[in-house]
C-alpha positions in Angstrom: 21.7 -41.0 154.8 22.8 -38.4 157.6 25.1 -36.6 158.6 25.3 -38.0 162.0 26.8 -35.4 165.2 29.1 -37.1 167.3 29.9 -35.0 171.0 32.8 -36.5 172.4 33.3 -35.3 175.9 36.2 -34.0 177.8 36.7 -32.7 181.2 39.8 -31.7 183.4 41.3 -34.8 183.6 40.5 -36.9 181.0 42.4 -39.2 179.3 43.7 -37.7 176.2 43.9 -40.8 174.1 40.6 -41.7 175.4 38.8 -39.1 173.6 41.2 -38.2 171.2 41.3 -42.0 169.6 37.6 -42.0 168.9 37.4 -38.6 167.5 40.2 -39.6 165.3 38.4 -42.2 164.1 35.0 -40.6 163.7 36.4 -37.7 161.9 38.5 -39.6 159.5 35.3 -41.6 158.9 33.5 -38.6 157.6 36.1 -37.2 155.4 36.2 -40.6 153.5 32.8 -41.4 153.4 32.6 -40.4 149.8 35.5 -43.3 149.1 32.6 -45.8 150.5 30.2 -44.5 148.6 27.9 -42.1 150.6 27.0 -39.1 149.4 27.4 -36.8 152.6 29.9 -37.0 155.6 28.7 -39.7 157.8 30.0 -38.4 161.0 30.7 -35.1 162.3 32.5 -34.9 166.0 33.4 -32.0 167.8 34.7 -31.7 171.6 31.8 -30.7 173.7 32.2 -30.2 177.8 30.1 -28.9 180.8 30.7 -25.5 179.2 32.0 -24.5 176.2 35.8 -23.3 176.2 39.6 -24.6 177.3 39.8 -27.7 179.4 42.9 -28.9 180.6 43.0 -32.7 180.3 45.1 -35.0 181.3 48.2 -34.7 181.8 48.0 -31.5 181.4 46.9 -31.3 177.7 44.5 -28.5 176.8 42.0 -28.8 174.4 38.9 -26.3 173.8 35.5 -27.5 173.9 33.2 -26.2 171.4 30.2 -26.3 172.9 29.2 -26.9 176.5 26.2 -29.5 177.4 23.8 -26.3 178.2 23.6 -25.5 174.6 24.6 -28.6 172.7 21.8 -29.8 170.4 20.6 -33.2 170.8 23.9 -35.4 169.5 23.3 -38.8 167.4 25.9 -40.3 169.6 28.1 -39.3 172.5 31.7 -40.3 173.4 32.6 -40.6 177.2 36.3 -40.8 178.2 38.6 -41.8 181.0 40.7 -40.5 182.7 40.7 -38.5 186.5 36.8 -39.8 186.7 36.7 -39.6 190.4 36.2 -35.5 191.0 33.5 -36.2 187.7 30.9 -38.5 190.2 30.3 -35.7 192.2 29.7 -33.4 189.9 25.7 -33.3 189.8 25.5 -31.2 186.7 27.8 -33.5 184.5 25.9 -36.2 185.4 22.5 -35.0 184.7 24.0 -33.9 181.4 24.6 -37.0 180.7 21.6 -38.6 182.1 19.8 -36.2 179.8 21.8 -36.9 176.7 20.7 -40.7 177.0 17.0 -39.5 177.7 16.9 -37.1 174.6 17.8 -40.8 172.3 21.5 -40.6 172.2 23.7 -43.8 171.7 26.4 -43.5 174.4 29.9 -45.1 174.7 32.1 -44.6 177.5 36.0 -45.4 177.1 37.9 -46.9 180.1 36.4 -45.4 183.6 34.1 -43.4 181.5 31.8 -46.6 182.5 31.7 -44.6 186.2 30.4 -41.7 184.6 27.1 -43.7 183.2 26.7 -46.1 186.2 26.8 -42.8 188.2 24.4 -41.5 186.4 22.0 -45.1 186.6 22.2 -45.8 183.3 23.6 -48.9 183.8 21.4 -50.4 186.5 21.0 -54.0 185.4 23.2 -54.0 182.3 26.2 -55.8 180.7 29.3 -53.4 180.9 33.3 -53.2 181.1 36.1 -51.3 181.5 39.9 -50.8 182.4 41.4 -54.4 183.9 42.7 -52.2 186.6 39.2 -50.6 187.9 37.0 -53.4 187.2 36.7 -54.7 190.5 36.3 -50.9 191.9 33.4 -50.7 189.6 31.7 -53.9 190.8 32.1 -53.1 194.3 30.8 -49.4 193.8 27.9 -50.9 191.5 27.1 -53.6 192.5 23.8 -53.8 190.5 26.0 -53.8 186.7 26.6 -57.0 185.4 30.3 -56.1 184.8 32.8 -58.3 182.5 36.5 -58.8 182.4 38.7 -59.2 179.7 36.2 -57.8 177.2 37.2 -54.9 174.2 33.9 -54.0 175.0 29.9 -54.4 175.6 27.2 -53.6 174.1 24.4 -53.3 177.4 21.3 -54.8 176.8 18.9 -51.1 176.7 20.9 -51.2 172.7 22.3 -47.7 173.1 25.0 -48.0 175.7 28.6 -49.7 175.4 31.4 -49.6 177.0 34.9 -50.1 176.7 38.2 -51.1 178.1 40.9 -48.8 177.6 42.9 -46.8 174.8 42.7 -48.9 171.8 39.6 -51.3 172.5 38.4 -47.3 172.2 38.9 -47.2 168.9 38.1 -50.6 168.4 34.9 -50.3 170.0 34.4 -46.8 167.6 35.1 -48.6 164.5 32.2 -50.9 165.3 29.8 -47.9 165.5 31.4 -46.5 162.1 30.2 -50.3 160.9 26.5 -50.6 162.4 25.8 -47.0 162.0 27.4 -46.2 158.1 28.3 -49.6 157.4 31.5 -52.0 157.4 32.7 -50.8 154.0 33.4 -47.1 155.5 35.2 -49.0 158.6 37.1 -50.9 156.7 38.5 -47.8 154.8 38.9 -45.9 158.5 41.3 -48.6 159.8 43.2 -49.0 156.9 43.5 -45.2 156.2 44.5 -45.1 160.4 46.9 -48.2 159.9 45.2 -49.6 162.7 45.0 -53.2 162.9 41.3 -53.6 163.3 40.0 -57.8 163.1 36.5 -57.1 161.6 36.4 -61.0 161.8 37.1 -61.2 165.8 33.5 -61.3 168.0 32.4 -57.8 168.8 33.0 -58.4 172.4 36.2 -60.7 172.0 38.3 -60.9 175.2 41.5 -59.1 175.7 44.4 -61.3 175.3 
């Protein structure tokens, strides 16, 4: 057993809860791994952006990014939010950061329009994906080669190191499943309660929104 890095990024207008939701969960995960019996911290997340330093998210939260994607060593899993995503597709360095990230053996999860921000970066080409009910059909018409789903929490993509997600709190949801596969469902279990989040362990991992 690892301690496993978790880079959750954030850029000038992301969404805070987008990032801030899975990082909650990740970190809270790690400081009561020792209550689900592991003997080190299972996760450790920190804020990473294009470059290290402030960033001001949205709406006009700033947050300071600890490391930037220049000098981050290789994570074990990286956090993509949404938010302000469209001035993000055009930014060639951001992309390739990702691109690389995936590339170097990262498992990567996109919240909301963070989906944009992998099919931009072709890492979706051919696989299953989701994300906010309102930007679904913007995604399919942009990418047309996905294989995009409504009404999900979220997808895992076929390659077995992508998902995505749908908004805020299928997020978390959608986190809380990687606590499970990665550390197992006992330290999960504890997250959510410890959270009070209402997480259904027992719904199917890519239930549809209701």
């Amino acid at each position: 057993m690892k301690t496993r890095s978790v880079a959750i990024l954030v850029y000038p207008g992301a969404e805070v809860l987008d990032f801030a939701g899975p990082f909650e969960v990740f970190f809270t995960a790690g400081r009561l791994s020792e209550r689900a019996g592991l003997p080190l911290p299972a996760f450790r997340p920190q804020l990473v952006a294009e470059h290290a330093g402030p960033v001001e998210t949205r709406p006009g939260f700033t947050v300071t990014a600890a490391s930037g994607l220049e000098d981050l060593q290789q994570p074990d899993l990286v956090i993509i939010p949404g938010g302000v995503h469209e001035p993000q597709l055009k930014n060639t360095p951001l992309i390739e950061g990702i691109r690389a990230l995936y590339d170097g053996g990262s498992i990567l999860a996109s919240v909301c329009t963070g989906a944009f921000l992998l099919a931009e970066a072709g890492l979706l080409n051919g696989q299953s994906c989701t994300t906010h009910h309102e930007d679904i059909r913007d995604l399919q018409q942009r990418y047309p080669q996905l294989r995009t789903f409504e009404n999900r929490r979220w997808v895992a993509a076929e390659c077995g190191r992508i998902f995505t997600s749908a908004g805020i709190s299928a997020g978390i949801d959608l986190s809380l499943h990687l606590v499970s596969r990665l550390a197992g469902g006992g330290l999960a279990r504890i997250t959510a309660e410890n959270m009070a989040y209402g997480w259904d362990r027992g719904a199917s991992p890519e239930s549809e929104i209701t």
